[in-house]
C-alpha positions as CSV (number, residue, x, y, z in Angstrom):
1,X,55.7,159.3,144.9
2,X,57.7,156.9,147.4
3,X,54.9,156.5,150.7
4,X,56.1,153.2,151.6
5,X,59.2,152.9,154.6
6,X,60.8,149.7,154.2
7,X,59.7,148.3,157.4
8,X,56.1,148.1,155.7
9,X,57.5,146.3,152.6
10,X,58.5,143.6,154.2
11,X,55.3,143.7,156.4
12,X,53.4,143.2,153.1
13,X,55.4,140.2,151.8
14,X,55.8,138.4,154.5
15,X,51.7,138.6,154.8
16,X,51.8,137.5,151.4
17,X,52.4,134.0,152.2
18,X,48.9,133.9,154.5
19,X,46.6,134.8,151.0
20,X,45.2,132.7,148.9
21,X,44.2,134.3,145.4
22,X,41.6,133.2,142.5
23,X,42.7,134.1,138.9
24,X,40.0,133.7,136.3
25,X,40.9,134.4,132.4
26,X,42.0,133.2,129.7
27,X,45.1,130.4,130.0
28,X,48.0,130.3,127.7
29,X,51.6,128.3,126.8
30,X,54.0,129.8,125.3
31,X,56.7,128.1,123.5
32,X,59.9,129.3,122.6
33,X,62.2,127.9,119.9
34,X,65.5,129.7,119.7
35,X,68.5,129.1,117.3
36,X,70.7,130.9,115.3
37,X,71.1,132.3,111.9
38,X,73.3,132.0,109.2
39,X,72.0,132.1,105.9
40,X,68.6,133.2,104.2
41,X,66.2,131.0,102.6
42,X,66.7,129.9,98.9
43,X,62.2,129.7,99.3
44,X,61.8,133.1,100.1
45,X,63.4,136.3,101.6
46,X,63.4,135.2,105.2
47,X,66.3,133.7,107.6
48,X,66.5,130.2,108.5
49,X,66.5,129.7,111.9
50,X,68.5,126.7,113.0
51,X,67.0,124.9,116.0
52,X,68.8,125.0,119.4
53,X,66.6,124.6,122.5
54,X,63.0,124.6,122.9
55,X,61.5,126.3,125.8
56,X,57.4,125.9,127.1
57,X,56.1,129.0,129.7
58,X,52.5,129.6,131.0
59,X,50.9,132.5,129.4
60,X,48.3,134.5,130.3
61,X,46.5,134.2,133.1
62,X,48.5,131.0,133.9
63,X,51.2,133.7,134.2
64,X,49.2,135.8,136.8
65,X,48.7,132.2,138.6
66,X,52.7,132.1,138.3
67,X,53.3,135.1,139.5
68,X,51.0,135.0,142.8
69,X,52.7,132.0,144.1
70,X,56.3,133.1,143.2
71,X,55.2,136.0,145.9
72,X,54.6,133.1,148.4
73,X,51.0,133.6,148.1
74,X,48.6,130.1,147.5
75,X,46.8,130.3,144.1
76,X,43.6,128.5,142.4
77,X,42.8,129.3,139.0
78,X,39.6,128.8,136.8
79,X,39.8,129.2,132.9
80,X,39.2,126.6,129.9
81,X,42.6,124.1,128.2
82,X,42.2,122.8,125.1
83,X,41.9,118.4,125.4
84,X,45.1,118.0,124.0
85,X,48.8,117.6,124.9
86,X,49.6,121.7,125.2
87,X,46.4,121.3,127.7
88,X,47.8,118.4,129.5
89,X,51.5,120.4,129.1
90,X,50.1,123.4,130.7
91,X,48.2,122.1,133.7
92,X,51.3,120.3,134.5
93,X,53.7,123.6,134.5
94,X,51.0,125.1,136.8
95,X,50.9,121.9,139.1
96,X,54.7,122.1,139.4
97,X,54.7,125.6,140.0
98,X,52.0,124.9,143.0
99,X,49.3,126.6,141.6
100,X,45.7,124.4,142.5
101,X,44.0,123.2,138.7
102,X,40.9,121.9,139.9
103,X,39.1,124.9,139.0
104,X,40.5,124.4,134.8
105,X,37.5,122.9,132.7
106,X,39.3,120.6,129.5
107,X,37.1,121.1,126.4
108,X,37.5,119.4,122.9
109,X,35.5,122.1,121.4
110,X,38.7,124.3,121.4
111,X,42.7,123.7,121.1
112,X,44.9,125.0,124.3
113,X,46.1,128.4,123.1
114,X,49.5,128.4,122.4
115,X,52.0,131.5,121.2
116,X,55.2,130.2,119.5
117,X,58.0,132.5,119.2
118,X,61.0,132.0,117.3
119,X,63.9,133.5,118.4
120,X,67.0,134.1,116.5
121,X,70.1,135.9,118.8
122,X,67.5,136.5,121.3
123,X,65.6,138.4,118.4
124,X,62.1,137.6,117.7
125,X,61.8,136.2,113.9
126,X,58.5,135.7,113.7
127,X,55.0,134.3,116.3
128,X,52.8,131.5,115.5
129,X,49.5,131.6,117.4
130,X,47.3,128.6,118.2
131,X,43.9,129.2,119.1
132,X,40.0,129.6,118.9
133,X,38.9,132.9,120.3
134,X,35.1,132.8,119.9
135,X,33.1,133.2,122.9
136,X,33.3,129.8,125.0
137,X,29.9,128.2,124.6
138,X,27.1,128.1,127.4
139,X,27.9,125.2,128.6
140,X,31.5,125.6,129.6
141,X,30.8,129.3,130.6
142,X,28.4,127.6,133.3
143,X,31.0,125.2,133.9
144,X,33.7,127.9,134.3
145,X,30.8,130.1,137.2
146,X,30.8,127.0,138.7
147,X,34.4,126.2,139.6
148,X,34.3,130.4,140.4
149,X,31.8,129.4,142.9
150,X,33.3,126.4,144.2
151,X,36.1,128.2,144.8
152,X,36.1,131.6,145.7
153,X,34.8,130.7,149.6
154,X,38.5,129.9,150.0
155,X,40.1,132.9,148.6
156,X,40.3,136.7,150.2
157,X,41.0,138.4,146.9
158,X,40.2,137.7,142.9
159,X,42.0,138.6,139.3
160,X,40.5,138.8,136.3
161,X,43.0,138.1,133.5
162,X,41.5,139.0,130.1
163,X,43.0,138.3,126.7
164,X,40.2,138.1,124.4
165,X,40.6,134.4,124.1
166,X,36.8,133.7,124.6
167,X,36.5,132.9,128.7
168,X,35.3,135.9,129.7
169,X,32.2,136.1,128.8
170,X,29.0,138.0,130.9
171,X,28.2,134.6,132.9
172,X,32.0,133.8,133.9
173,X,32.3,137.5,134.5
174,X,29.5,138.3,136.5
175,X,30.2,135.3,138.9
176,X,34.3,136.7,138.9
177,X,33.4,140.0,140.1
178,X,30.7,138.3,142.7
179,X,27.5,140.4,140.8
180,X,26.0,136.7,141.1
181,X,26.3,136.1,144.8
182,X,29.5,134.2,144.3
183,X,31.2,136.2,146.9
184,X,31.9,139.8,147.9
185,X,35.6,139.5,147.7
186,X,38.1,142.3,146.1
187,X,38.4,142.1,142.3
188,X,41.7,143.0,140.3
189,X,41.3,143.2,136.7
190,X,43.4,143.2,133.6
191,X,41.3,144.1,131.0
192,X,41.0,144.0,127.0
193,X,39.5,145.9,124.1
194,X,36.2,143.5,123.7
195,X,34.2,143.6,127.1
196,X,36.5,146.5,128.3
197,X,33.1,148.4,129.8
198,X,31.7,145.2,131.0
199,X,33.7,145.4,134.6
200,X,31.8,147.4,136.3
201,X,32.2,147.2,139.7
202,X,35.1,145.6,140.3
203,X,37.9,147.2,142.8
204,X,40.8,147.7,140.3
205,X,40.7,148.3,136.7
206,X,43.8,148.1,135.5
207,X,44.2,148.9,131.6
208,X,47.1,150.1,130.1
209,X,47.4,153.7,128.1
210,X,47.2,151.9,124.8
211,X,43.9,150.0,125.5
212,X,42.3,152.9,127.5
213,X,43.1,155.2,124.8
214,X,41.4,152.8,122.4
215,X,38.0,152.2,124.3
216,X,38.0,155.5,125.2
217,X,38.3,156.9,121.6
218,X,40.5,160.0,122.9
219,X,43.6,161.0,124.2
220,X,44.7,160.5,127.6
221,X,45.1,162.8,130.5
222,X,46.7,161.1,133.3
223,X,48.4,163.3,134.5
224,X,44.9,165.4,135.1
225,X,43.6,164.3,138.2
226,X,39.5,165.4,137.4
227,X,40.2,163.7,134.0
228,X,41.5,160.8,136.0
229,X,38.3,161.0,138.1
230,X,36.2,161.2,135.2
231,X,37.4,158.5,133.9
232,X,36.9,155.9,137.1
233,X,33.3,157.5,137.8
234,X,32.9,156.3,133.6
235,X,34.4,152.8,134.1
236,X,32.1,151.9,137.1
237,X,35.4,151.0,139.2
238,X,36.6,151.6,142.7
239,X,40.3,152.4,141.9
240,X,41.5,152.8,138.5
241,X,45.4,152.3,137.6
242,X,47.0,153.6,134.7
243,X,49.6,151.7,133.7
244,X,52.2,153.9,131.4
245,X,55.1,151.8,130.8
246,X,58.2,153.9,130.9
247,X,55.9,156.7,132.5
248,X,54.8,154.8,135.2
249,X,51.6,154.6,136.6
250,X,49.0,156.9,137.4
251,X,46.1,156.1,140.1
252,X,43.1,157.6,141.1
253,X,41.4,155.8,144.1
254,X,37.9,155.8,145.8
255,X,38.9,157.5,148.3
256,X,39.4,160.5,145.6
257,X,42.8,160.4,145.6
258,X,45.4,161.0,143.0
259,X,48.9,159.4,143.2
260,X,51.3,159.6,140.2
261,X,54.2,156.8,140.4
262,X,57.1,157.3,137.6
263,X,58.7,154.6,136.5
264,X,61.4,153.1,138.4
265,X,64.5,153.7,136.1
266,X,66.1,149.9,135.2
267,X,67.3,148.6,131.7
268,X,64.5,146.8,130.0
269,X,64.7,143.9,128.2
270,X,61.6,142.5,127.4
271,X,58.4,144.1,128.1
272,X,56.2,140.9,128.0
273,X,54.4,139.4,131.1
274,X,54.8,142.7,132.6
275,X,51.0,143.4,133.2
276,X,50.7,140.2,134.8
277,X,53.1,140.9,136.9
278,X,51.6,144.3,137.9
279,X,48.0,142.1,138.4
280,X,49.7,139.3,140.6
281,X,51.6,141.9,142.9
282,X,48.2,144.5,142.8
283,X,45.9,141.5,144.4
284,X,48.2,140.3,146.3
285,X,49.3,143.0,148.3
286,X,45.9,144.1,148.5
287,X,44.4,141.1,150.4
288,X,47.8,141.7,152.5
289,X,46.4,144.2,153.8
290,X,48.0,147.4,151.5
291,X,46.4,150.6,150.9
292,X,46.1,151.1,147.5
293,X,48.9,153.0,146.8
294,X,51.1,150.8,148.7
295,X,50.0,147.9,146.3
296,X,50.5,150.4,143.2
297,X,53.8,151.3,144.5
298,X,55.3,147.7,144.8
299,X,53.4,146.9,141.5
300,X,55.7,149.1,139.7
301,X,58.3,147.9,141.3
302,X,58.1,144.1,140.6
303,X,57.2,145.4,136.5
304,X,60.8,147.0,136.8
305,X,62.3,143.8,137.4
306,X,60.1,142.0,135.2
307,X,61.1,143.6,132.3
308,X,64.6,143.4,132.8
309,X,64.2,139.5,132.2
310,X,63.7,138.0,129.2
311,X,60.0,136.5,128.0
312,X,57.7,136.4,130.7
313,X,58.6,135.8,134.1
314,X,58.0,135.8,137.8
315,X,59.2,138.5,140.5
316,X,60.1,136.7,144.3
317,X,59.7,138.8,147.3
318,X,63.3,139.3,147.8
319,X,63.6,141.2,144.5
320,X,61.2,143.1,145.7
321,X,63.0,144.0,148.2
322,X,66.3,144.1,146.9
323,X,65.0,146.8,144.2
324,X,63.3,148.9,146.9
325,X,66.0,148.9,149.0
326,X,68.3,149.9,145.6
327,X,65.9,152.5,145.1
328,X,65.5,154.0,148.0
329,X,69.5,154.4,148.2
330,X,69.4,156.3,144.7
């Protein structure tokens, strides 16, 4: 369901540029090796890939971070790097991007996580991860509240970024969602299977089908708006948003209302990044002043163009607008 004129669209986006956003969660780099392939191993059955370019991106919620300033919005972000050279690699990809790093804690207790993809013909081969996804200790989880604190006076709206990497434990997110007296600012989150009930009380929950259908233990009913309901009131959450990949989205606000937005039709390339994508656009248009909807609505817009390019990626505001303006033509 279309509720936005196009007027208002740009309304939103051009407030973008007066927000500043906090992402908390867990910070990534991902690394892509691409080459071609000619022959199989003599070692084993699998292809040998020969070397072409090599290619570094910010993953996680580095990529929310991305994302938020690509919209023109000001960024700080909070989460834990490894003391090493992907760590030094990383903050440096977010310094050039203009997001603010004082609020990133270096550790040696851990290595930078890192995802390494070979690609072959723009096929993936195989993924390499790099990391330590324990539970950070107490120590850096005070440090991590702490830059939350230091910061979030500055901001009008937070997103949580959860990959199960280990930052987002109870301290860090009790003092994300303000429950500490941090602030009383709105809260977007992206969450995964391991604390998945532990958000309660945030403004936007944002799973997707296949991680709400896992913590829930059941099949989905989106298109049910009392199951929808149900579902919120269980999740402790202001607004909860579905997200349904080539089904859309589904929301159910709390204001009690129900909004289903299909997918915007668009050839998809790669799917990856696209929930970050979804988070950036969500908090930012949200501290822009957008009803929920509104924010849901141009959510699922920027994932359309997301996916269309390949490994993660940012959306800019004229995208945005060139696709809505497509759209509304169709």
């Amino acid at each position: 369901m279309e509720r936005l004129r196009l007027k208002r669209v740009e309304e939103l986006l051009a407030a973008a540029r007066d927000v500043r956003v906090l992402v908390v969660g867990d910070l990534m780099l991902d690394r892509y090796i691409s080459g071609s392939v000619s022959r199989i191993s003599p070692e084993a059955p699998v292809p040998v890939v020969r070397v072409e370019e090599e290619t570094v991106a910010m993953g996680g919620a580095a990529n929310v971070a991305s994302n938020v300033v690509a919209l023109g919005a000001a960024c700080d972000i909070v989460g834990c790097t490894g003391d090493d050279d992907d760590g030094r690699r990383l903050r440096e990809a977010l310094d050039v991007a203009g997001v603010r790093t004082r609020g990133i804690v270096s550790t040696r207790e851990r290595p930078t996580t890192v995802k390494t993809r070979v690609l072959a013909r723009r096929q993936q081969v195989v993924r390499v991860d790099r990391e330590q996804d324990g539970d950070v200790e107490d120590a850096l989880a005070a440090a991590l509240a702490g830059a939350i604190h230091e910061l979030a006076s500055e901001c009008h709206v937070v997103a949580v970024e959860d990959y199960n990497k280990g930052v987002l434990v109870p301290r860090v997110i009790d003092a994300a969602l303000g429950r500490d007296g941090a602030h009383q600012l709105p809260t977007v989150v992206d969450p995964k299977r391991l604390r998945f009930f532990g958000f309660g009380g945030c403004s936007v929950f944002k799973p997707n089908a296949l991680e709400l259908a896992d913590a829930l233990g059941e099949g989905l009913q989106p298109e049910e708006s009392r199951w929808m309901s149900e579902t919120r009131g269980r999740l402790m959450c202001d607004n909860l948003l579905l997200t349904m990949g080539e089904s859309g989205m589904a929301l159910q606000t709390a204001d009690a209302e129900y909004v289903r937005i299909p997918a915007v039709a668009r050839s998809v390339y790669d799917v990856s990044g696209a929930g970050d994508t979804v988070t950036a656009v969500t908090a930012v248009c949200l501290a822009a002043g957008a009803t929920m909807a509104e924010a849901a609505i141009l959510a699922n817009h920027a994932a359309a163009i997301e996916v269309g390019k390949a490994g993660v990626a940012t959306v800019s505001p004229e995208e945005i607008l060139l696709q809505y303006r497509t759209h509304k033509r169709a």
